[in-house]
C-alpha positions as CSV (number, residue, x, y, z in Angstrom):
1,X,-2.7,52.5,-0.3
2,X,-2.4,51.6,-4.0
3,X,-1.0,48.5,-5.1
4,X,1.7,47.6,-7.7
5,X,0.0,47.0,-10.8
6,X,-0.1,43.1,-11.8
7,X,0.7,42.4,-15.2
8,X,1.0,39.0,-14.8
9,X,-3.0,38.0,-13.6
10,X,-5.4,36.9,-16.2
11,X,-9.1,36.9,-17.0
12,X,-10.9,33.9,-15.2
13,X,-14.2,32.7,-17.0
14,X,-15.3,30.3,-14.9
15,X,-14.9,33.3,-12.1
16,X,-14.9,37.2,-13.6
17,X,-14.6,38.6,-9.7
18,X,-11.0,36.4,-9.6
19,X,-7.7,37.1,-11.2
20,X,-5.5,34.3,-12.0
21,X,-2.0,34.2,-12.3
22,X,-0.5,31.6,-14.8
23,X,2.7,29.8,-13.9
24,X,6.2,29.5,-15.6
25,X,5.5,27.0,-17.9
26,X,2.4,28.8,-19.2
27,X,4.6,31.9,-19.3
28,X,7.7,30.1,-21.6
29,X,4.9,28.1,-23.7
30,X,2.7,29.3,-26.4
31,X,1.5,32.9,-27.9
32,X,1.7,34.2,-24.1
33,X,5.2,34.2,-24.2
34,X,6.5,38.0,-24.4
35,X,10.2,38.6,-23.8
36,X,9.8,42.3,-22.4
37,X,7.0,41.2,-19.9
38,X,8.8,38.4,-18.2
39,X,12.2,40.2,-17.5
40,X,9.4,42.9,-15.9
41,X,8.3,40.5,-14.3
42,X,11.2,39.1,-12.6
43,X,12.3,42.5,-12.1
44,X,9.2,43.2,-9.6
45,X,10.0,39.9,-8.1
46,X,13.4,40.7,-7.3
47,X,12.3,44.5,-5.9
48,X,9.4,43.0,-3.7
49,X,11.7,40.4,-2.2
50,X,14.4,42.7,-1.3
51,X,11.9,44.7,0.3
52,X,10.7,42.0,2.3
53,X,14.4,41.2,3.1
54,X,14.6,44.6,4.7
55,X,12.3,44.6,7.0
56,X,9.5,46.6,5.9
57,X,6.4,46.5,7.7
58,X,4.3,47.1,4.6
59,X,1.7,44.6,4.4
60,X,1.8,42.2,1.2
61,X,-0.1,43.5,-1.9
62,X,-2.4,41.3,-3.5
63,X,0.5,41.5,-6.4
64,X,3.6,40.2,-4.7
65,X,4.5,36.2,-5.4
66,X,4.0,34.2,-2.6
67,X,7.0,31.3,-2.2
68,X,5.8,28.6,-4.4
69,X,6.0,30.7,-7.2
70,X,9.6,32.3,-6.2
71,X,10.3,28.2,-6.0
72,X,9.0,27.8,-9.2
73,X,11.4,29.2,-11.3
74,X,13.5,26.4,-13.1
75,X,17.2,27.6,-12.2
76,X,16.3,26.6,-8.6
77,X,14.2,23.1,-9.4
78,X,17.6,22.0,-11.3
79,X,19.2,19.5,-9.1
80,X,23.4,20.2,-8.5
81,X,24.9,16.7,-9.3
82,X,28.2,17.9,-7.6
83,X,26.3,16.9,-4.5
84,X,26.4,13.5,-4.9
85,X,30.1,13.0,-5.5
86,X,32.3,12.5,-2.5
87,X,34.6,14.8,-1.7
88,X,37.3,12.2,-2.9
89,X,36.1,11.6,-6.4
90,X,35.8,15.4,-6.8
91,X,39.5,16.5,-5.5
92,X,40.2,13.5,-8.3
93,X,38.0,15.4,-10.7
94,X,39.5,18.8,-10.3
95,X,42.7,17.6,-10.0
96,X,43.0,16.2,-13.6
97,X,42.3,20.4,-15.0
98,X,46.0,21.0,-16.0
99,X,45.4,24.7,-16.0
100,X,45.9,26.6,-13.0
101,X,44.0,29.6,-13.4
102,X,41.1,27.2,-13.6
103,X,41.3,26.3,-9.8
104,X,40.6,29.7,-8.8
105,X,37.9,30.0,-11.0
106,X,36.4,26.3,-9.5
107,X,36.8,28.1,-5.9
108,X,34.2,30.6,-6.7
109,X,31.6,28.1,-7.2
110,X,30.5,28.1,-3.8
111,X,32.0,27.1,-0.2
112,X,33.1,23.2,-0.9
113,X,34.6,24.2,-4.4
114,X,36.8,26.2,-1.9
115,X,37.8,24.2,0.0
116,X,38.7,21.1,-2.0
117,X,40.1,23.6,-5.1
118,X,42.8,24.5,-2.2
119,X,44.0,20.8,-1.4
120,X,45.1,21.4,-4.9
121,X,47.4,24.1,-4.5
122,X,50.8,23.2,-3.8
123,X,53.0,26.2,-4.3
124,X,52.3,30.0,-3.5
125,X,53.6,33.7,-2.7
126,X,52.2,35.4,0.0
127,X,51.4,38.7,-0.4
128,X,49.4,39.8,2.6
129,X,51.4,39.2,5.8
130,X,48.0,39.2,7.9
131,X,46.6,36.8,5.7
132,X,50.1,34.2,6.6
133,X,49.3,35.8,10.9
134,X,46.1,34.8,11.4
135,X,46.4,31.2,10.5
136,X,44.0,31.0,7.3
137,X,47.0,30.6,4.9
138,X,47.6,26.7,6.3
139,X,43.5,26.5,6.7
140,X,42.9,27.5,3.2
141,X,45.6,25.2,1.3
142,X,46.5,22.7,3.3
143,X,48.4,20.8,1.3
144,X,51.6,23.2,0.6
145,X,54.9,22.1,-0.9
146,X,56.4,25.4,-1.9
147,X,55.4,28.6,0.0
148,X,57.3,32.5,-0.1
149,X,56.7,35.1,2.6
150,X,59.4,37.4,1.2
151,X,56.7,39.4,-0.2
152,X,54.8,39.9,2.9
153,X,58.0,40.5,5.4
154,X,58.7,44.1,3.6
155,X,56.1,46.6,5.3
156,X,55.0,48.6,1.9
157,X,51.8,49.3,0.9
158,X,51.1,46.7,-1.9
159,X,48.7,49.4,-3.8
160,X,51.6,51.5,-4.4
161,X,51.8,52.2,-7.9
162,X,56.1,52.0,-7.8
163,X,57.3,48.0,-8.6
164,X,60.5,46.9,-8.1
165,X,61.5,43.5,-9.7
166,X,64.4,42.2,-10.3
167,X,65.3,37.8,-10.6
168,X,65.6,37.5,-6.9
169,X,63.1,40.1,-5.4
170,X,59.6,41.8,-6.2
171,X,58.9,44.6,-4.1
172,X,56.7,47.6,-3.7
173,X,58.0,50.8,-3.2
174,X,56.8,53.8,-1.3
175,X,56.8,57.4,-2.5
176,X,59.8,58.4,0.0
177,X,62.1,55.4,-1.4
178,X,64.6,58.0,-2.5
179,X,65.6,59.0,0.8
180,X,66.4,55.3,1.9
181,X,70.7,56.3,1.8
182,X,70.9,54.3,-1.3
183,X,69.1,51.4,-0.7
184,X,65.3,50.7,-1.6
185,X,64.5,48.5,1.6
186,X,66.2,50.0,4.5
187,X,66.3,47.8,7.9
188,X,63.4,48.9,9.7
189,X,61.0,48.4,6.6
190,X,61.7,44.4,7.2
191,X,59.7,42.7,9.8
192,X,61.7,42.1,13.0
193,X,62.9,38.2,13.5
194,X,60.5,37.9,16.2
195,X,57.4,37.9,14.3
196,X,59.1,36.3,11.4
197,X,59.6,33.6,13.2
198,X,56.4,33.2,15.1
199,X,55.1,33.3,12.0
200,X,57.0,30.4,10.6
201,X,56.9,28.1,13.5
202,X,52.8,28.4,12.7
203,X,53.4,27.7,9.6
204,X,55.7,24.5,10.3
205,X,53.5,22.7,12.5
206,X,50.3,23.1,9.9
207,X,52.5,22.6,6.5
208,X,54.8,19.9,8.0
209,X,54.7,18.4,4.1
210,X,56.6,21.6,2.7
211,X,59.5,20.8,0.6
212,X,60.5,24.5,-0.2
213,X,60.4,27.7,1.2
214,X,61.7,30.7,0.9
215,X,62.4,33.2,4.0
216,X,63.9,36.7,4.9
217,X,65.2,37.8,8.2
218,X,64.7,34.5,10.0
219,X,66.6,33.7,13.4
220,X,67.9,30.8,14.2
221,X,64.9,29.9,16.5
222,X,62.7,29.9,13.9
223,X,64.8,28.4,11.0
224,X,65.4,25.4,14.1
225,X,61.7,25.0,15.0
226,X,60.5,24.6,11.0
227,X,63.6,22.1,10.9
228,X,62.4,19.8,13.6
229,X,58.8,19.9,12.0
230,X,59.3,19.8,8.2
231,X,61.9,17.0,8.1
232,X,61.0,16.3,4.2
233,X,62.5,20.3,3.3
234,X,64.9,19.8,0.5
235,X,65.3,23.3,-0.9
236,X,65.4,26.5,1.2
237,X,66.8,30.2,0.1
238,X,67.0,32.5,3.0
239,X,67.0,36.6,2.0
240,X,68.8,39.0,4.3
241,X,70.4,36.6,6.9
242,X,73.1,36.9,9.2
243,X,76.0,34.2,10.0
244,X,74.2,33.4,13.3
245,X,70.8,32.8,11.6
246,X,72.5,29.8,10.0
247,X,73.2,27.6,12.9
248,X,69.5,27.3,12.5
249,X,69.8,25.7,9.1
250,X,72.2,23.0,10.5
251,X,69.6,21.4,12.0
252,X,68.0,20.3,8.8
253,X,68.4,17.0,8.1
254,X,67.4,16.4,4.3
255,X,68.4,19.7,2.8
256,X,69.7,19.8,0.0
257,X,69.8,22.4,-2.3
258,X,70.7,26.2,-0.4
259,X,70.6,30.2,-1.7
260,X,72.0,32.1,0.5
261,X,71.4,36.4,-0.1
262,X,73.4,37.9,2.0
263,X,73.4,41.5,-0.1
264,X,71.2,42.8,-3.1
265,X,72.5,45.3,-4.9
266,X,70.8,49.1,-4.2
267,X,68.4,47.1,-2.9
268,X,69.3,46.2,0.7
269,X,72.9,45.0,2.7
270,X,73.5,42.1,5.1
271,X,76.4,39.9,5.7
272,X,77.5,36.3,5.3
273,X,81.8,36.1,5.9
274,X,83.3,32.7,6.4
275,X,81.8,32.1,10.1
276,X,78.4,31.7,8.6
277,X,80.5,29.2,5.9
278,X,81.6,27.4,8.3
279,X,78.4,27.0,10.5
280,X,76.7,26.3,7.4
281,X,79.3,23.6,6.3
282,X,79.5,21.8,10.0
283,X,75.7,20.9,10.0
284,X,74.8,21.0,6.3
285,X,76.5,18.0,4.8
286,X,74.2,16.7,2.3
287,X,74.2,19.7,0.7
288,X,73.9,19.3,-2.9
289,X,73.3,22.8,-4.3
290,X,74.6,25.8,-3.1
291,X,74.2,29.7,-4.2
292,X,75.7,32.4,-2.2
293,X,74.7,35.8,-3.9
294,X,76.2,39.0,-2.5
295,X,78.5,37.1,0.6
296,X,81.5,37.9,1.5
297,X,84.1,35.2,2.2
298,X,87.6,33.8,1.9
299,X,89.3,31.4,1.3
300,X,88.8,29.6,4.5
301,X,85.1,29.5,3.6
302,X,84.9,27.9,0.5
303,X,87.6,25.2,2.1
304,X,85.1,24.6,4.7
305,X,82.4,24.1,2.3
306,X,84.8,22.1,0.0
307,X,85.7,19.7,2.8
308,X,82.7,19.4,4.6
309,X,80.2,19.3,2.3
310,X,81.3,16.1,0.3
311,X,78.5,15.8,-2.0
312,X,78.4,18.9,-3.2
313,X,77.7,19.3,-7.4
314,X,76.9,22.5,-8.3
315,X,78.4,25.8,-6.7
316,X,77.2,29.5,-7.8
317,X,78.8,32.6,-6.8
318,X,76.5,35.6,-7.9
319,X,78.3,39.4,-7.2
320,X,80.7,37.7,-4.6
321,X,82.4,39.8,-2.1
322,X,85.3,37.4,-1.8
323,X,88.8,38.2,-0.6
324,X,91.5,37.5,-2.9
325,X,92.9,34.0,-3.2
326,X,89.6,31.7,-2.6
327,X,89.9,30.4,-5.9
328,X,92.4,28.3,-4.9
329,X,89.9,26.3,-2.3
330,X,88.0,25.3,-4.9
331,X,90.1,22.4,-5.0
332,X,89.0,21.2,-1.6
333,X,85.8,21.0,-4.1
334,X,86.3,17.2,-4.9
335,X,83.0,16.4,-6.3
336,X,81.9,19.7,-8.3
337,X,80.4,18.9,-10.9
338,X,78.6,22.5,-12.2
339,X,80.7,26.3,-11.2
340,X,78.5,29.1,-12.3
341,X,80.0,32.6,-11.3
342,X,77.6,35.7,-12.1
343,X,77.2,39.3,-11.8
344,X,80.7,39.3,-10.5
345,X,83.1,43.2,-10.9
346,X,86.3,40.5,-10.2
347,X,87.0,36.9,-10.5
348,X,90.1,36.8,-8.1
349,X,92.2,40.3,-7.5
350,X,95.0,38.2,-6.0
351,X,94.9,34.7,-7.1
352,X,98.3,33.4,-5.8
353,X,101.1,31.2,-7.5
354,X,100.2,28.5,-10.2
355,X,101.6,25.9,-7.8
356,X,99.4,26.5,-5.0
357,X,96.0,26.4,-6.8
358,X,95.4,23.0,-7.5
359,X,92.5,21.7,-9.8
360,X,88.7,20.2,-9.7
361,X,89.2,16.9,-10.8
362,X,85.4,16.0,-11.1
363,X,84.5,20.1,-12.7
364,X,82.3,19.0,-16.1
365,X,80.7,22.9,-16.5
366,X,81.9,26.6,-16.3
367,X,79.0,29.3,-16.5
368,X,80.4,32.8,-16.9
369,X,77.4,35.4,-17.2
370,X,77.6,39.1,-17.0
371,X,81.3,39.3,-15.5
372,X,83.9,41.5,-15.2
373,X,86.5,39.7,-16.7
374,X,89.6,42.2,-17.6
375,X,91.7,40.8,-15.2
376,X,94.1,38.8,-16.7
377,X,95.5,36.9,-13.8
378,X,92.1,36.5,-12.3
379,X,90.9,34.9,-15.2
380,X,93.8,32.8,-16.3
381,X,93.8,31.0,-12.3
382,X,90.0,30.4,-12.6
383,X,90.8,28.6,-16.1
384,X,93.1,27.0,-14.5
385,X,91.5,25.6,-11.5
386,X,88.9,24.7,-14.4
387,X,91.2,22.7,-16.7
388,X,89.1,19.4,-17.0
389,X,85.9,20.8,-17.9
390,X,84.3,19.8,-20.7
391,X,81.7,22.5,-21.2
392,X,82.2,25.8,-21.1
393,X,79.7,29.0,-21.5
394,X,80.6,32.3,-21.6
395,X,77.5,35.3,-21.9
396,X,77.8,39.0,-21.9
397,X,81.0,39.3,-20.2
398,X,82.8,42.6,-20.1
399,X,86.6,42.7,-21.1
400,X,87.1,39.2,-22.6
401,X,89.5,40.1,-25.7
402,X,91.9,38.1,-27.5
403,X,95.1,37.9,-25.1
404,X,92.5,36.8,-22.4
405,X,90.9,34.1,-24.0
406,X,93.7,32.8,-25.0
407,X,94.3,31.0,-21.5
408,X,91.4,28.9,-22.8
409,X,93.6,26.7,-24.0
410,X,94.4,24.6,-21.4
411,X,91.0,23.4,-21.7
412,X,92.2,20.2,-23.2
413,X,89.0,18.3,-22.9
414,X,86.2,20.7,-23.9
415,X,83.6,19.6,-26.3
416,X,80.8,22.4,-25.8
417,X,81.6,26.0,-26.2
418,X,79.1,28.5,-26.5
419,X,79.9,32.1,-26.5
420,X,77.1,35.0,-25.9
421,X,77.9,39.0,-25.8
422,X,81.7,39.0,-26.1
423,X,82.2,41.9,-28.3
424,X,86.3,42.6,-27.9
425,X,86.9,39.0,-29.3
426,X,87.9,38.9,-32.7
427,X,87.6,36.2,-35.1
428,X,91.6,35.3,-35.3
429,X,91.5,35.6,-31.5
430,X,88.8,32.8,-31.3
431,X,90.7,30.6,-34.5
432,X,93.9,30.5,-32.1
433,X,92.0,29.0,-29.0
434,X,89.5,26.7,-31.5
435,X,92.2,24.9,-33.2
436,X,93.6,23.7,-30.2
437,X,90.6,21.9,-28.9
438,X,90.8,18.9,-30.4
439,X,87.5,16.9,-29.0
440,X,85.2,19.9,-29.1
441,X,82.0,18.6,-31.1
442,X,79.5,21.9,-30.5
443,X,80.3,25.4,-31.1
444,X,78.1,28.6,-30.3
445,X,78.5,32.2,-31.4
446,X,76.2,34.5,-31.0
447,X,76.6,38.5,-31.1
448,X,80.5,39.0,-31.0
449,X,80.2,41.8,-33.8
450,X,83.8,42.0,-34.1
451,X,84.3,38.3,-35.3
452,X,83.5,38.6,-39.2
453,X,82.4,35.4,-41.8
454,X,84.7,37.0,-44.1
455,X,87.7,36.6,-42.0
456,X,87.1,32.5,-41.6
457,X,90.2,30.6,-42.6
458,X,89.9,27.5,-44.2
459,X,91.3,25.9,-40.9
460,X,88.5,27.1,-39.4
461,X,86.0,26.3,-42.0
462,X,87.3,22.6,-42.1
463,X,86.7,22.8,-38.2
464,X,83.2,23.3,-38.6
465,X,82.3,20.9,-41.1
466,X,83.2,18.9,-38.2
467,X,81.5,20.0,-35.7
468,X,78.0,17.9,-34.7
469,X,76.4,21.3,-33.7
470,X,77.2,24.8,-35.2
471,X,75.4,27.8,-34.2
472,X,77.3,30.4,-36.1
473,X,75.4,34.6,-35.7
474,X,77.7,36.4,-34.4
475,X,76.6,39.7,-35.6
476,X,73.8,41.1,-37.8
477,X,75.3,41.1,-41.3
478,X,76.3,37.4,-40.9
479,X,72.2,36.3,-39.5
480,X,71.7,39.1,-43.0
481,X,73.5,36.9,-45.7
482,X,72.7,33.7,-44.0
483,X,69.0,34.2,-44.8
484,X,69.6,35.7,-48.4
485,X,71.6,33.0,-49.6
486,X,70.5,31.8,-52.8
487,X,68.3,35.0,-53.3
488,X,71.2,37.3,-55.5
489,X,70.6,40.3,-52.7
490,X,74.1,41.9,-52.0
491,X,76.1,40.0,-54.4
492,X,78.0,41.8,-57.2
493,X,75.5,42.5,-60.1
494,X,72.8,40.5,-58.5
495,X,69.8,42.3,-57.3
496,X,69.2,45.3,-55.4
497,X,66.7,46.8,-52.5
498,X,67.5,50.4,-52.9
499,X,64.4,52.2,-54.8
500,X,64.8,54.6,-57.1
């Protein structure tokens, strides 16, 4: 049997029979140093070992390195520092790297990196529903404030190639999601309750430090066990729940801010009517935020709410379901602070009589985003139930035009306006409701293309001279001359752009 050649042995004088090898100082010192034949000779190294490693029974050539000089190499002499620091004063190390993606790059180091880069990890979104089952989610960060499982509770194939994201829900889709009557989750691609909440009552008694969390399909067993164990949960939001699953979140003691989505547009349908409401306002009285997004409702649920939930601030209705009338329990509402209503096709189809509507004495903010807002009645209760607010914000709201707005007027203490997206409102239109705020201090306009700088009044000019804060672009020709003021471009006989 021939052996490997060795081009590492050397001419021995004091011994011609004997080869000798020279080490790895003698290697990276002086003329013997050659590039090519060291990384050939690590290369054989690295060949004969793995041989070795697989269990040849080949005896060893006369060629092959023995240990000491596999142990000679200086990578392996260099002593690892990290070794000598405590596990304390290297969490306190790592901790003080402000970049996030660093931490999973310090877990790759090796098997104690791991495991102190996860104390550090306070927030996450699972992904792999096994991963949350087995138990190595609360192993491998143990120190958890903020964990989602919505992800993981929809049974598609996370290499699927189709993405569905929207502000409240990524999901991957399947091939056959077209056939799903209209919706892209149907009800038997969520996880059943039961190993939801088996699931999060694991997860309860490991993380009992989470402050929030964010479920879907969640009985009340589980939501009752994960109370009784995380008593420092401030903020929850609970996707595709039932009015029954919320006598589960009564039980909380600390809660305080709530998102409840009840239905998802195209995306999947479940219902919260006024009993869930009114379970939810019974138990849930330090409540301080609260978001229903796709519920249906009354007005006997919002006076629940309104009543029982005294130190409530800020309220959000995203594409509401409500019957008509509920605007009028907002009054029961006596220490709103913030009313943000989004995504909504109505405000109120049938708000009722002036008299019987009452007002929110403590309201400071109005948020109108992406509403319907071409019902006249609808919209003139809301601003009325609104009358002491002193900001207000409307943003790419359908159907606002000039005879609407104009029940803005009753806003007698406004300051802040800004207006986003309102294309039907015209510049006399907004000069009739302006003038007739007399403390507002900030104005905003931004895209209404039908309100033009050429139709400013000098009312109206004086009125913004005035104003501590003026954002004026309300279309494209007005940001156009702003920028070429000074410049002659566009003015009679000045300069022109057009090439000849």
């Amino acid at each position: 049997m021939s052996s490997l050649p060795d081009h590492n042995a050397v001419f021995d004088p004091n011994n011609p029979g004997r080869k000798r090898h020279f080490s790895w100082p003698e290697q990276l010192s002086g003329e013997r140093f050659d590039q090519n034949d060291v990384l050939k000779h690590v290369i054989l190294k690295l060949h004969l070992r793995s041989i070795s490693h697989s269990g040849s029974t080949t005896p060893q050539s006369e060629s092959e390195p023995d240990s000491e000089s596999l142990n000679s190499s200086p990578l392996s002499a260099a002593p690892d520092c990290s070794r000598a620091l405590s596990d304390e004063l290297l969490l306190n190390v790592l901790s003080r790297i402000t970049d996030r993606k660093q931490h999973l790059s310090n877990s790759l180091v090796c098997k104690a990196w791991c495991l102190i880069s996860g104390r550090l990890i306070q927030s996450i979104k699972v992904l792999d529903w096994e991963f949350l089952e087995s138990g190595r989610l609360s192993l491998r960060f143990p120190n958890l404030f903020d964990v989602n499982i919505v992800p993981a509770s929809i049974n598609f194939e996370t290499n699927s190639a189709i993405l569905l994201s929207c502000k409240l829900l990524d999901v991957y889709l399947n091939s056959d999601v077209l056939g799903n009557d209209g919706l892209f989750v149907r009800r038997d691609d969520i996880l059943d309750s039961e190993r939801i909440d088996r699931c999060v009552k694991m997860l309860a008694k490991r993380c009992r430090n989470l402050r929030r969390i964010v479920l879907m399909n969640a009985s009340e067993e589980g939501l009752g066990c994960l109370a009784n164990d995380c008593e420092l949960l401030q903020e929850m939001e609970l996707h595709y729940c039932g009015d029954l699953s919320l006598k589960g979140v009564c039980k909380f003691r600390n809660l305080q801010i709530l998102k409840l989505i009840g239905r998802i547009g195209g995306i999947y349908d479940s219902v919260v009517s006024d009993i869930g409401m009114t379970i939810l306002a019974q138990g849930c009285g330090r409540l301080v935020k609260l978001e229903l997004v796709g519920c249906e409702g009354s007005y006997d649920g919002i006076k629940a709410i309104g009543m029982c939930c005294q130190m409530l601030e800020e309220l959000t209705l995203c594409n509401h379901r409500m019957e008509g009338g509920w605007i009028a329990a907002l009054s029961y509402c006596g220490n709103l602070k913030t009313l943000s209503i989004q995504s909504c096709k109505y405000i109120d189809q049938s708000p009722g009589p002036d008299e019987h509507l009452g007002s929110c004495p403590m309201l400071e903010e109005l948020h109108l985003r992406r509403c319907h807002m071409r019902d006249k009645h609808g919209v003139r209760a809301l601003f009325l139930v609104c009358q002491n607010i002193r900001v207000l914000e409307i943003e790419d709201c359908w159907g606002l035009d000039d005879s609407i707005f104009a029940a803005a007027t009753i806003f007698r203490s406004i300051r802040s306006v800004s207006l986003e997206g309102c294309s039907l409102l015209t510049t006399e239109g907004l000069e009739s409701v302006v003038l007739s705020w007399i403390e507002i201090d900030r104005l905003k306009v931004i895209s209404c293309s039908n309100v033009k700088d050429s139709e400013i009044t000098p009312e109206l000019a004086t009125l913004f001279s005035d104003l501590k804060e003026l954002k004026w672009r309300p279309d494209s020709r007005s940001l156009l001359s702003a920028s070429l003021t000074g410049t002659g471009v566009g003015e009679k006989g000045g300069k022109s752009l057009i090439s000849k």
